[in-house]
SEVEX-570452 format. One record per residue (C-alpha): residue number from 1; residue in one letter; x, y, z. Coordinates in Angstrom, 1 decimal, padded with zeros to 4 digits. Example, Ala and Ser with C-alpha at 12.3 -4.5 7.8 and 13.67 -1.06 7.14 Angstrom:
% residues 2
num residu px py pz
1 A 012.3 -004.5 007.8
2 S 013.7 -001.1 007.1
This chain:
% residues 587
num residu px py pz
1 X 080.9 113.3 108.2
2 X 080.7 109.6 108.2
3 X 082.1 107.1 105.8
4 X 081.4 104.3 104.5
5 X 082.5 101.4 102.7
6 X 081.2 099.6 099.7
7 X 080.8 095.6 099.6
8 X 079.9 092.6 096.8
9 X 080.4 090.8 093.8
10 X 081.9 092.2 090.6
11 X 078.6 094.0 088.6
12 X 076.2 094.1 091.6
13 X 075.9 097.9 090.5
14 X 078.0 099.1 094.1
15 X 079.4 102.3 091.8
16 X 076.0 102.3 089.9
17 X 074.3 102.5 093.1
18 X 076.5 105.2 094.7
19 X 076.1 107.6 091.8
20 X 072.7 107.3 092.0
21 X 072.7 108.2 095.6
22 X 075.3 111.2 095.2
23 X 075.6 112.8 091.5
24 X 078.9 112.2 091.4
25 X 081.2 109.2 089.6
26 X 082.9 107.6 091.6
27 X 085.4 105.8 089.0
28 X 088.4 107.3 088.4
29 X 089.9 105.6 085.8
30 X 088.9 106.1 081.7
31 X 089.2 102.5 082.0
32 X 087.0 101.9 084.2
33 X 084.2 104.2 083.1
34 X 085.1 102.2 079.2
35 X 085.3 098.7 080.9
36 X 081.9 099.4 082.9
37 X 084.2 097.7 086.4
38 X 085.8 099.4 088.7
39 X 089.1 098.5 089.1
40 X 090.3 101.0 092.0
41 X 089.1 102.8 095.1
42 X 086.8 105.4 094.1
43 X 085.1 107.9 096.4
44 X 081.8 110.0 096.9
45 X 079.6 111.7 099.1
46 X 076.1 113.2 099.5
47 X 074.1 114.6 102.5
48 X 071.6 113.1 104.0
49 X 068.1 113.9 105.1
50 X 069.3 114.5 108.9
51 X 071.9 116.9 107.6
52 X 075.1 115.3 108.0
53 X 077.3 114.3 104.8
54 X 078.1 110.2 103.9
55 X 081.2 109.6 102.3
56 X 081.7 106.3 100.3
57 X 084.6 104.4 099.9
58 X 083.7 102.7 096.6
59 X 085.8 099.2 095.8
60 X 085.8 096.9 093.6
61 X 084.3 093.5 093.2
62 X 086.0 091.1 090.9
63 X 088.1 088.8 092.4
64 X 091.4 090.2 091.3
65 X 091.3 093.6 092.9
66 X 090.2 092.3 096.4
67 X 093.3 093.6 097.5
68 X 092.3 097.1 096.6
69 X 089.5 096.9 098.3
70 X 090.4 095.8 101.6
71 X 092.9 098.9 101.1
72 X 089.7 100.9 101.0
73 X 087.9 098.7 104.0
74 X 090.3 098.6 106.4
75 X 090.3 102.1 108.3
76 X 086.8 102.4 107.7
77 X 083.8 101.9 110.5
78 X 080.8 100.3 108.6
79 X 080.1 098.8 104.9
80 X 077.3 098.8 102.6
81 X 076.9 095.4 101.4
82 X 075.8 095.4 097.5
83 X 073.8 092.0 096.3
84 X 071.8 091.9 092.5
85 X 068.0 090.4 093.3
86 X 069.1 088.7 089.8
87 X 072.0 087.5 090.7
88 X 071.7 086.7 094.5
89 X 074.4 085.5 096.5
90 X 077.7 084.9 094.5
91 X 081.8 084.0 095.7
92 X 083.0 087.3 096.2
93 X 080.1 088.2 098.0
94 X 081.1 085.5 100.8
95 X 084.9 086.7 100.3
96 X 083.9 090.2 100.7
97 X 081.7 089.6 104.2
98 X 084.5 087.2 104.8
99 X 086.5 090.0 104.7
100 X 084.0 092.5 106.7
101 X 084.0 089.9 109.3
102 X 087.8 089.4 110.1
103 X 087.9 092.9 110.8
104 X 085.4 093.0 112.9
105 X 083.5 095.7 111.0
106 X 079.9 095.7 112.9
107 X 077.9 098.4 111.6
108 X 076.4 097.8 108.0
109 X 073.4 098.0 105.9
110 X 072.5 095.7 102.8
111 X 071.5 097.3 099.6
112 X 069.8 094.8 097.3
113 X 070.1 096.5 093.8
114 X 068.8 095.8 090.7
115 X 065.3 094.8 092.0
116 X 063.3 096.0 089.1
117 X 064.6 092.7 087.2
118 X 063.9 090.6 089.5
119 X 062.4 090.1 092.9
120 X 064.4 090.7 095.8
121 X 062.9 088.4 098.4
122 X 065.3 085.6 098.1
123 X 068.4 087.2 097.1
124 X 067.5 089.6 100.4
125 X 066.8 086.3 102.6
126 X 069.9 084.6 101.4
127 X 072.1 087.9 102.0
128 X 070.9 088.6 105.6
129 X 071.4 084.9 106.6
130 X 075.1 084.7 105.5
131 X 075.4 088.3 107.0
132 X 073.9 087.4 110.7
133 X 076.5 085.1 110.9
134 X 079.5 087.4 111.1
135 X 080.4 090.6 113.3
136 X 078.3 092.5 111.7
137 X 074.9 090.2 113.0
138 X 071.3 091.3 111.5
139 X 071.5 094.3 109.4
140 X 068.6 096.3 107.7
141 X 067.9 095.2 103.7
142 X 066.4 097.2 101.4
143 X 065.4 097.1 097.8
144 X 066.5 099.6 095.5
145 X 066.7 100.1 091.4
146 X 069.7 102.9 090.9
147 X 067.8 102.9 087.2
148 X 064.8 103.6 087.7
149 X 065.4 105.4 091.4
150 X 063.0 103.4 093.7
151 X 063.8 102.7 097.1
152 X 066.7 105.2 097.0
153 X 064.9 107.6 099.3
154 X 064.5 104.5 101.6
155 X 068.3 103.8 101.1
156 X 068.9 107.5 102.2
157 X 067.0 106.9 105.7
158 X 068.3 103.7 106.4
159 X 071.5 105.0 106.1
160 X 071.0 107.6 108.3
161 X 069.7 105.2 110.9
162 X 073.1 103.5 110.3
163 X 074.9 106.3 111.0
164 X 073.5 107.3 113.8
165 X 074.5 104.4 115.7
166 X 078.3 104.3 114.9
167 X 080.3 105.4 118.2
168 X 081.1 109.1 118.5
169 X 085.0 109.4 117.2
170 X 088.3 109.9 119.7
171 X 089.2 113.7 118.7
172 X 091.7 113.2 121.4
173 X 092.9 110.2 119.8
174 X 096.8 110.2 117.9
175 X 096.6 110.2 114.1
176 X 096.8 107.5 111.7
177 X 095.4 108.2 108.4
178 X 096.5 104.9 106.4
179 X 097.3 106.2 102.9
180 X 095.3 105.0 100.0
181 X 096.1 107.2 097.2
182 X 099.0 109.3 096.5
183 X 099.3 111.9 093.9
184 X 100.9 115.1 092.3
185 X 099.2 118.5 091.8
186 X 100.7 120.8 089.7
187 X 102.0 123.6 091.8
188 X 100.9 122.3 094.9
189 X 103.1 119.3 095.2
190 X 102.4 115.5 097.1
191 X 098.6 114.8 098.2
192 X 098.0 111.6 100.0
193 X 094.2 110.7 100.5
194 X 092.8 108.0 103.3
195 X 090.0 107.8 106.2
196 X 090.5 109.6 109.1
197 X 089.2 107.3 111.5
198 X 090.4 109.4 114.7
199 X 092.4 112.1 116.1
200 X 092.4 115.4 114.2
201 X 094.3 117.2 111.5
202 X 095.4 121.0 111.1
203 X 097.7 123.0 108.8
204 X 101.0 123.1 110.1
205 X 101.0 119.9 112.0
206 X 104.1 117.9 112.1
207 X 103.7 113.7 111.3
208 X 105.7 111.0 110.4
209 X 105.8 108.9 107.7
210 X 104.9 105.2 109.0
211 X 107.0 103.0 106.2
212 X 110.6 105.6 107.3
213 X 109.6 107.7 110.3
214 X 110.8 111.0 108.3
215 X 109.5 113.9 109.6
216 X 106.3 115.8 107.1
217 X 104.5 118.5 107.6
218 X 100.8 118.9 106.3
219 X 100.5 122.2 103.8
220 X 096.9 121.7 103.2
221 X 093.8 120.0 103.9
222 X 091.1 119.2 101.6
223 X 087.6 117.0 102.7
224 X 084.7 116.9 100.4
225 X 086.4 119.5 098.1
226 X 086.9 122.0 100.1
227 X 089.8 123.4 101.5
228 X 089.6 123.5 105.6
229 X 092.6 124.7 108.6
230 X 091.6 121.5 110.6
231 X 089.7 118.3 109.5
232 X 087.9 116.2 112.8
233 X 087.5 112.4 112.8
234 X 085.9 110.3 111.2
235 X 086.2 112.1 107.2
236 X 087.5 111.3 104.2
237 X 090.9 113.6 103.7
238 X 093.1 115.0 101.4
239 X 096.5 116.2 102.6
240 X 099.1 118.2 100.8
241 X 102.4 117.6 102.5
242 X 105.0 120.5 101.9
243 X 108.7 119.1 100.0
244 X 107.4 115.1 100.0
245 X 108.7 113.5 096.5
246 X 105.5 111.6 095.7
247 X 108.4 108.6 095.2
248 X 108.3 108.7 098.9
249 X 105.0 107.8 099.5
250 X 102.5 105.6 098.2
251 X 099.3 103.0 099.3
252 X 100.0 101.2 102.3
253 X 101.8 104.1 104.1
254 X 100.5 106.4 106.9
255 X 100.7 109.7 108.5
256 X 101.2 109.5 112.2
257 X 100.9 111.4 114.9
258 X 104.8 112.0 116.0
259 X 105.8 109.4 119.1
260 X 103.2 107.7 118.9
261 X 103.5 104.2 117.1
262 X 106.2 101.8 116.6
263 X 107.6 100.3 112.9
264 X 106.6 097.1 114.4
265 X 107.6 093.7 111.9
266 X 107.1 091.2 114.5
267 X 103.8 090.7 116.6
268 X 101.8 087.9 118.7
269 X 098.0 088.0 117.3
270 X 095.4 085.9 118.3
271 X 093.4 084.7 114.8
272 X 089.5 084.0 114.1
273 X 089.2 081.8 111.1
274 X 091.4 078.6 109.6
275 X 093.0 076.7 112.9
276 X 096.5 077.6 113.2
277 X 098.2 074.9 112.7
278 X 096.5 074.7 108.7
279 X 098.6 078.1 107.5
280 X 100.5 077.8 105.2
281 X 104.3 079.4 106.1
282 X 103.8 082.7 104.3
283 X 100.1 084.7 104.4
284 X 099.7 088.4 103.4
285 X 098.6 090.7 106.2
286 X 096.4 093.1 105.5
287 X 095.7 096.5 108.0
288 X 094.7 099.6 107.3
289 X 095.5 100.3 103.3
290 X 098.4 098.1 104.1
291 X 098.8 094.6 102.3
292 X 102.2 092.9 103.8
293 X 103.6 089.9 103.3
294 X 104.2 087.8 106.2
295 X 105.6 084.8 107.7
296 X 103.7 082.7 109.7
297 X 104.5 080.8 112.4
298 X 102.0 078.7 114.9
299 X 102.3 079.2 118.3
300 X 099.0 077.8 120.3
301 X 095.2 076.6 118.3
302 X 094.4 080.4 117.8
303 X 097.9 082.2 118.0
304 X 100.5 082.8 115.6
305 X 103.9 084.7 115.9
306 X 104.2 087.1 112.4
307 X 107.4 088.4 111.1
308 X 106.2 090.8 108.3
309 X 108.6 091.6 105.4
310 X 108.0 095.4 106.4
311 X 107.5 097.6 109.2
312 X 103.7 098.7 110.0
313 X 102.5 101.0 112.5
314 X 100.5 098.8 114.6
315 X 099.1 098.9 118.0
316 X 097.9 096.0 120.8
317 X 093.8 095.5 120.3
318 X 094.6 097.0 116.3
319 X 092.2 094.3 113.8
320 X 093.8 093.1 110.8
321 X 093.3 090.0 108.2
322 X 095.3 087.0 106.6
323 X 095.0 086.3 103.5
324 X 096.3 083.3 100.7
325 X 096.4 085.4 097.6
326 X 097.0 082.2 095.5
327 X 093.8 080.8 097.0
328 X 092.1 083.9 096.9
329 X 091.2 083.0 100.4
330 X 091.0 085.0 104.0
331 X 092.2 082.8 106.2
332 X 090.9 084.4 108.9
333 X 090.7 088.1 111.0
334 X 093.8 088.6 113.4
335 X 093.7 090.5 116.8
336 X 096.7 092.1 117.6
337 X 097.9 090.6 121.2
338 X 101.7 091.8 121.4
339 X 104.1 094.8 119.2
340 X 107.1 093.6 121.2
341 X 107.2 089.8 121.7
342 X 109.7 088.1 123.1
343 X 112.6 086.0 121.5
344 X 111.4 082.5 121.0
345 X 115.4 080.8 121.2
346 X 114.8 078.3 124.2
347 X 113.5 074.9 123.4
348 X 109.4 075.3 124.7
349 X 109.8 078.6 124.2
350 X 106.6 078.3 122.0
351 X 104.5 076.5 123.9
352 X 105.4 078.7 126.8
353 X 104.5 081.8 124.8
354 X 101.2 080.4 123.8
355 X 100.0 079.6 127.4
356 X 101.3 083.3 128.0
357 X 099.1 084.7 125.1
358 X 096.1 082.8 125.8
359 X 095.3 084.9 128.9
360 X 095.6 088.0 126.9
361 X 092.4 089.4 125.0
362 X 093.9 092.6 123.0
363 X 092.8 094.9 125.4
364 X 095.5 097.3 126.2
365 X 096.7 096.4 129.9
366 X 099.1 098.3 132.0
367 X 099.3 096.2 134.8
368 X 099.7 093.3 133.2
369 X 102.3 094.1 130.5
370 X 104.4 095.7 133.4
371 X 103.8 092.3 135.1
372 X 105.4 090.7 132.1
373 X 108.1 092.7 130.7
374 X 109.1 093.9 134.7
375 X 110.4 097.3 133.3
376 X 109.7 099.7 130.1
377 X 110.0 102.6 128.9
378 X 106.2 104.8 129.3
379 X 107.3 105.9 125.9
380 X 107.5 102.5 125.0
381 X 104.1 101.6 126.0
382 X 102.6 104.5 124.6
383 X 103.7 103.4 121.2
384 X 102.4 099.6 122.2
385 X 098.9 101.4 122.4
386 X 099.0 101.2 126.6
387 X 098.2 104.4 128.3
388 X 101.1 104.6 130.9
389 X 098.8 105.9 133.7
390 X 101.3 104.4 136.0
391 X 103.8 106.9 138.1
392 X 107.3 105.6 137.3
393 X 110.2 104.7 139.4
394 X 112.9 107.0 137.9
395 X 112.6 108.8 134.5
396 X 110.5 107.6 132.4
397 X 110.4 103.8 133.4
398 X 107.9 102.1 134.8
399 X 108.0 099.3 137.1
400 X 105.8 096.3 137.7
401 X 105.7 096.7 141.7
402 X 106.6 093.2 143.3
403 X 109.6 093.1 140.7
404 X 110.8 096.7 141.8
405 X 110.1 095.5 145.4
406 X 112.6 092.6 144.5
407 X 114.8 094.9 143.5
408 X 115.1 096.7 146.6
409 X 115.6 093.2 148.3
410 X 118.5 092.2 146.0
411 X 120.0 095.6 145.9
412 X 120.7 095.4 149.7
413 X 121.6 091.7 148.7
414 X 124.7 092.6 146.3
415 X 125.8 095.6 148.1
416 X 126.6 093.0 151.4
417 X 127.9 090.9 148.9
418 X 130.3 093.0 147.6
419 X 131.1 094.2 150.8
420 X 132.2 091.1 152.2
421 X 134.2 090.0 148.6
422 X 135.8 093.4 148.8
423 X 136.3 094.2 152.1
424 X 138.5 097.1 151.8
425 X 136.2 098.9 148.9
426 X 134.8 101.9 149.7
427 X 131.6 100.6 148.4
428 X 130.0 099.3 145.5
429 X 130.4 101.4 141.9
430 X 126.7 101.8 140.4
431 X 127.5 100.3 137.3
432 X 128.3 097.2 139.0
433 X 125.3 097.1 140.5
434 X 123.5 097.7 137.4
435 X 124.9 094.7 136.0
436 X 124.2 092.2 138.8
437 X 120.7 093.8 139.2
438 X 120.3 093.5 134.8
439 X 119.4 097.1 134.7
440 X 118.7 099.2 131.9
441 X 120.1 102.6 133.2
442 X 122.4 103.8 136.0
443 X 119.7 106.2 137.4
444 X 117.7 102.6 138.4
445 X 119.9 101.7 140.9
446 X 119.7 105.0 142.6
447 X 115.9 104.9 142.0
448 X 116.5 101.5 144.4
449 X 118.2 103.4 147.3
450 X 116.8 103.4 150.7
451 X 117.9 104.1 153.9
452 X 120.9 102.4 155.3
453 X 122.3 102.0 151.6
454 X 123.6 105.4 150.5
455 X 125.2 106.5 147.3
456 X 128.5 109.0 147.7
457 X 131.0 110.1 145.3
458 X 129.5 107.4 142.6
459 X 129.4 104.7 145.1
460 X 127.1 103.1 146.9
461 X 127.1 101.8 150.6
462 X 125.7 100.6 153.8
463 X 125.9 101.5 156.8
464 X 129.4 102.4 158.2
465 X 130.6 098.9 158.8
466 X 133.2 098.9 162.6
467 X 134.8 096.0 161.6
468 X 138.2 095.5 160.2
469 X 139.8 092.6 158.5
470 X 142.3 090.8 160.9
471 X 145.7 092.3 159.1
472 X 144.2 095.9 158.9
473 X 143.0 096.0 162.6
474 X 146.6 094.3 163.6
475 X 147.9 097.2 161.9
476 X 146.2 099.7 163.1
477 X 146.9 099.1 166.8
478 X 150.5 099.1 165.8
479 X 150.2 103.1 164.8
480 X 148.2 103.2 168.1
481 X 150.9 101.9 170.1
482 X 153.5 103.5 168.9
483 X 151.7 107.1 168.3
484 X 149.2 106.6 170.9
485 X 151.5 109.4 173.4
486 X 152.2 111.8 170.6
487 X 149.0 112.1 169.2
488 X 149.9 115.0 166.9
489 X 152.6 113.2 164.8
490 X 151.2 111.6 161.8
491 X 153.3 108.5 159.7
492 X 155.2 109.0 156.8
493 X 153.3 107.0 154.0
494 X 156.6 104.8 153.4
495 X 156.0 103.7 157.5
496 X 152.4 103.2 157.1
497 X 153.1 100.9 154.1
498 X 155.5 099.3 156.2
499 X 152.9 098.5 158.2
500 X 150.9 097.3 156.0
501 X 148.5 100.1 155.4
502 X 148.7 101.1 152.0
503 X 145.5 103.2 150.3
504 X 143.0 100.9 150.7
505 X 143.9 099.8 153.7
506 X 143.8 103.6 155.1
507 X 140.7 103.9 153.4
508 X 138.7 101.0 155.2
509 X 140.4 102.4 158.6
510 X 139.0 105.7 158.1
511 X 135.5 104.2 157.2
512 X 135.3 102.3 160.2
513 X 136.6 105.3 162.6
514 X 139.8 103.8 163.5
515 X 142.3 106.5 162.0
516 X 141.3 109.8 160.5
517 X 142.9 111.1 157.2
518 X 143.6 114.9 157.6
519 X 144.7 115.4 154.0
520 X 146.6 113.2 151.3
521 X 149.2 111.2 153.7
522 X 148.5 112.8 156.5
523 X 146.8 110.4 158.8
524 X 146.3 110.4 163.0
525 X 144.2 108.5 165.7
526 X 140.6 109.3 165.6
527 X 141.1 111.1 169.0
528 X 143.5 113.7 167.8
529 X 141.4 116.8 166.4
530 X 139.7 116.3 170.7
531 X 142.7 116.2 172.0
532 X 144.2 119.5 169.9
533 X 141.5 121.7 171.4
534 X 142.1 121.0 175.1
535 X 145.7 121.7 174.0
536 X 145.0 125.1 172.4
537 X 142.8 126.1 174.3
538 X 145.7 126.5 177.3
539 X 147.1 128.9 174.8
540 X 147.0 132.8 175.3
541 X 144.0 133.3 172.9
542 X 144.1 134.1 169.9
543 X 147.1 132.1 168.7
544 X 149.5 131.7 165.8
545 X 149.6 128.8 163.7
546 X 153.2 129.1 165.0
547 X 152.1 129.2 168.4
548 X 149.7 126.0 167.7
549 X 152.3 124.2 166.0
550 X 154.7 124.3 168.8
551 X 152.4 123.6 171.7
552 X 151.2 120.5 169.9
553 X 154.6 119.3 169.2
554 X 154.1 118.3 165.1
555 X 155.0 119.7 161.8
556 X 153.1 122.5 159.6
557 X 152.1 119.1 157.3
558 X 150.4 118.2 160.1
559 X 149.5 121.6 162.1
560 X 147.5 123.3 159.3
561 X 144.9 120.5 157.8
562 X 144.2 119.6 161.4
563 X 143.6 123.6 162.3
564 X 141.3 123.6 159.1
565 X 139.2 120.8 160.4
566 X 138.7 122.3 163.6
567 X 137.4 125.5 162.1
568 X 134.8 123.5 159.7
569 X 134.0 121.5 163.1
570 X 133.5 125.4 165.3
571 X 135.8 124.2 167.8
572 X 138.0 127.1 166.6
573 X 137.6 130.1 164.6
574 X 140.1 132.0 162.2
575 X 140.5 135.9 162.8
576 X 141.3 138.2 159.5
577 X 145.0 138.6 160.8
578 X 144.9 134.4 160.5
579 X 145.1 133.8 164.2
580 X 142.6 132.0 165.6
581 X 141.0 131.3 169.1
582 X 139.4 128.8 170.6
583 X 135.3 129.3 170.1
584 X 134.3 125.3 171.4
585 X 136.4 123.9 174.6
586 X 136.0 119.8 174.3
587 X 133.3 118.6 177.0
């Protein structure tokens, strides 16, 4: 299926012509059909002589409903542009290519009806001119009377020859159907209706509503009036979602693939149209079915900051309009540059921003938004509309790769830093470093670790450091000088402290290989386990811990954490009666 848009002024015959080319009435409304103008989105379709089936978005033309119709424009790919050979070229003609034009719609075909009551040379001439200047460049004209039927089977071919040139649709691509009619059926419940410009639909699938991001789940599936299990991109769809008040859901909203797309209120866009500086404060944006208030301010010739009074789900490279409704004007087609701008608090923080955006096209760019925003989420990016192809750093982050390499540098940095303002730390906590290093997440800074830095026990060090600060050392060789000849005898924590060796203290000692710390308070010279074995191994073999105690002249406090490290080290080995022998004589 392909569909396709209707374009013109109010009584140009758009909804004549299309029920001429399909059988079918595309106005909805008993007003409508009474007034003889259609006020609302109306929809049709109708195979064509290739096979396929167009579907026609039909919208209306006078002035006051232009807003309905670029509900019915926006998610779709081409338009048939509707000017009277009586009538010619008229205001909401221009407003309506004006419209075609800012966004970026380049596929189209002009219909010139009416042209039994007059000729359709000039009215077709005039038309193709104003056309060729926009998006959609030359286009093919034809004449046609939906009265008297002529030149409809020439429509029918050119508008196969239109369709065969639109680009083949993303199947693979996440779903967005912008909603553009929302109903109730009897027994059935909610239906929402819109273009499926991408992506695919099945029964069963889980979405999300765009305007809340509550979970729905899709009942049924309708597409040219018949019920289907999966409808492909691109098709005009009706969706039945199971236990949705139809209160919940209206124009303007959309079903979305799940993770996805952001609520995004605040974007960077780059505009074609009215200079920048000429907007007035507060525009309308229109996107998809969407029509959202917005306030505008300038930020370079071409590029303008928006803060919308509601959340869409928009994507970078995504086309939208501005519109002044009180003018009834388009100000101009917007290009969506950035979802997640920066703060602008700083004074030049505009005119910084503006140099920033004037490098970017709306092309989805990993490299380059990693470059600028350092590190995100590939979540994050994925609901920007940037593939993260990337392979990330830890997680799910993603890294721009001179600023992780910077990171690296400055980790080494702060961990010497801390070293040297705590000398007696055992190293540095990771949360500390992820606040000096402004990191998102504690698994970062271990992401950062390389060889001598080391994390242990939630800290994070260097390389074991062998030298002391001037009082510990001082204090240090006063335990060797005093227990240097009795090895075996460790100081009573009151003595140590005496010393000047409190916790800390013992701790950097220990780091540094002066002392060794058997168990809690039981501390020797770094020589002592050596000097056990040579002891013990004089022993009749095997030996009581008795036995060991004795012949090394200390206390059971003392005897049996230093007996345990010699087994862990295989100097010595415990027997099942708990004697041991000696396995490892010291070199």
């Amino acid at each position: 299926m392909w569909v396709v848009a209707t374009a013109g002024h109010v009584d140009h015959g758009k909804s004549t012509l299309v029920r001429a080319l399909t059988g079918m009435e595309p106005d909805r409304w008993a007003e409508e059909r009474r007034r003889g103008m259609t006020i609302d989105l109306g929809f049709a379709w109708t195979p064509l002589p290739s096979g396929g089936t167009i579907a026609f978005v039909d919208v209306p033309g006078h002035e006051r409903f232009v807003p309905n119709m670029l509900a019915g424009v926006g998610p779709v790919p081409a338009a048939l542009i509707v000017v009277a050979a009586d009538e010619g070229w008229m205001p909401q003609s221009a407003e309506h290519l004006a419209a075609l034009h800012a966004l970026g719609v380049s596929y189209g075909l002009l219909a010139v009806t009416r042209a039994d009551l007059a000729d359709p040379g000039p009215a077709t001439a005039r038309a193709r001119a104003e056309i060729a200047a926009t998006s959609l460049g030359e286009v093919e004209a034809v004449p046609v009377s939906a009265v008297t039927g002529a030149g409809l089977p020439e429509l029918r071919a050119a508008l196969d020859r239109l369709v065969a040139r639109l680009p083949e649709p993303a199947l693979d691509a996440p779903v967005r159907l912008w909603v553009d009619r929302a109903f109730t059926v009897r027994g059935s419940g909610t239906v929402v209706t819109g273009t499926l410009g991408g992506g695919r639909l099945r029964v069963g699938d889980e979405l999300e509503l765009a305007d809340t991001g509550e979970a729905v789940r899709v009942r049924g599936l309708h597409s040219l009036g018949a019920a289907h299990t999966a409808v492909d991109a691109v098709a005009r769809v009706a969706v039945n979602l199971r236990g949705l008040p139809r209160d919940q859901v209206g124009r303007g909203d959309a079903l979305l693939t799940p993770g996805r797309f952001g609520r995004i209120d605040l974007l960077d866009v780059r505009l074609s149209g009215d200079p920048a500086a000429d907007l007035p404060a507060t525009l309308t944006l229109h996107a998809g079915s969407a029509a959202v208030p917005a306030r505008v301010r300038p930020l370079g010739p071409d590029t303008v900051r928006l803060r919308l009074a509601r959340p869409l789900p928009l994507l970078i490279g995504d086309r939208a309009l501005l519109r002044d409704p009180g003018r009834h004007h388009v100000c101009g087609g917007v290009t969506v540059l950035d979802v997640d701008p920066p703060p602008l608090r700083q004074r030049g923080a505009a005119v910084a921003r503006a140099a920033v955006l004037a490098g970017l096209d709306g092309r989805p760019d990993l490299a380059g938004e990693l470059r600028r925003r350092r590190l995100i989420r590939a979540g994050d990016l994925t609901r920007m509309g940037v593939p993260p192809t990337a392979t990330p750093v830890a997680g799910q982050w993603l890294a721009d790769p001179e600023h992780w390499r910077d990171l690296g540098r400055r980790l080494t940095e702060e961990v010497t830093r801390y070293a040297a303002e705590h000398p007696l730390a055992a190293g540095v906590p990771v949360d500390v470093l992820r606040h000096r290093l402004d990191l998102p997440e504690r698994a970062l800074v271990t992401a950062l670790l390389r060889p001598p830095l080391r994390l242990r026990d939630g800290l994070i060090t260097a390389a074991p450091q062998h030298t002391l600060p001037d009082p510990v050392a001082r204090a240090v060789d006063r335990v060797r000088a005093e227990y240097g000849d009795r090895p075996f005898q460790a100081p009573e924590a009151h003595h140590l402290a005496d010393l000047g060796l409190g916790p800390r203290e013992i701790g950097a000692a220990v780091r540094a290989g002066a002392l060794l710390k058997l168990a809690e308070n039981v501390v020797l010279l770094p020589g002592a386990p050596d000097d056990a074995v040579r002891v013990l191994a004089g022993l009749p073999q095997p030996f009581t811990l008795s036995a060991a105690r004795q012949a090394l002249g200390t206390t059971r406090r003392v005897a049996v954490p230093l007996l345990e490290l010699l087994d862990r080290r295989g100097a010595t080995r415990r027997l099942p009666d708990d004697a041991r022998e000696v396995v490892r004589p010291p070199g």
